[in-house]
PAPATI-262934 format. One record per residue (C-alpha): y, x, z; residue in three letters. Coordinates in steps of 0.5 Angstrom, whole numbers, plus 500, padded with zeros to 3 digits. Each point is the difference from the previous one (the first is absolute). Example, Ala and Ser with C-alpha at 12.3 -4.5 7.8 and 13.67 -1.06 7.14 Angstrom:
% residues 2
491525516ALA
507502498SER
% end
This chain:
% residues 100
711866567UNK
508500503UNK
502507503UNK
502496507UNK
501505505UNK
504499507UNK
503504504UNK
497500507UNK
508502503UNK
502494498UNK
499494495UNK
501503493UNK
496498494UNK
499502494UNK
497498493UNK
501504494UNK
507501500UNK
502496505UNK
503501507UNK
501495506UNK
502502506UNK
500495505UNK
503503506UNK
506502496UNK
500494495UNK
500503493UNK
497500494UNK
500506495UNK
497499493UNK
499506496UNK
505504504UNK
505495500UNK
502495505UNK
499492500UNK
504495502UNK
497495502UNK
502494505UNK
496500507UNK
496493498UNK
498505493UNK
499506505UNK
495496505UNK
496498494UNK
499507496UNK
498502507UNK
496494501UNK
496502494UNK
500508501UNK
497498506UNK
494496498UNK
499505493UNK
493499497UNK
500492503UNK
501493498UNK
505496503UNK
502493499UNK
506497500UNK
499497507UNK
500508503UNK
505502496UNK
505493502UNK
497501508UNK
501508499UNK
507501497UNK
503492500UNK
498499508UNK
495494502UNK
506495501UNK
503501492UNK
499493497UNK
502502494UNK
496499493UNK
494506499UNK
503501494UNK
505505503UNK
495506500UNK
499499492UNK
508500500UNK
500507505UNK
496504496UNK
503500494UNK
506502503UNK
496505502UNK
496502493UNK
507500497UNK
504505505UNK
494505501UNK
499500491UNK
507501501UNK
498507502UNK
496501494UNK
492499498UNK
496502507UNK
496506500UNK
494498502UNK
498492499UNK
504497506UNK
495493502UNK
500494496UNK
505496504UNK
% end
């Protein structure tokens, strides 16, 4: 089971050695910052939200895309890569983060 916690004075996530704050718009992973663009932020916030969940693309498009994006669904595919690769950039988690 993921080690989710969240602040009650404000939306702040956490999953291992993951941070994300919502109200201040940062990620920190293993103590360090990540940058992360605000389409790549909505989605890890997406995620970290509804830890311990299934969502489908279609959540995920609606969520962080908006109800009127008529792009290709391959788009979340896309997005969490770039995710993977800057949050491994960090180096191996701490404790297992979800499969996403």
């Amino acid at each position: 089971m993921l080690d989710q916690q969240r602040s009650p004075e404000r939306a702040i996530y956490r999953s291992g050695d993951l941070v994300l704050d919502e109200e201040r718009w940062t990620v920190h992973r293993a103590g360090r910052a990540v940058r992360l663009s605000p389409t790549e932020f909505r989605l890890l916030a997406c995620l970290m939200r509804n830890q311990g969940r299934v969502l489908s693309r279609d959540r995920l498009l609606r969520d962080v895309w908006g109800r009127d994006y008529a792009g290709h669904a391959q788009i979340v595919q896309t997005y969490i890569s770039y995710l993977r690769r800057k949050l491994h950039e960090c180096g191996p988690p701490a404790h297992p983060h979800p499969s996403w």
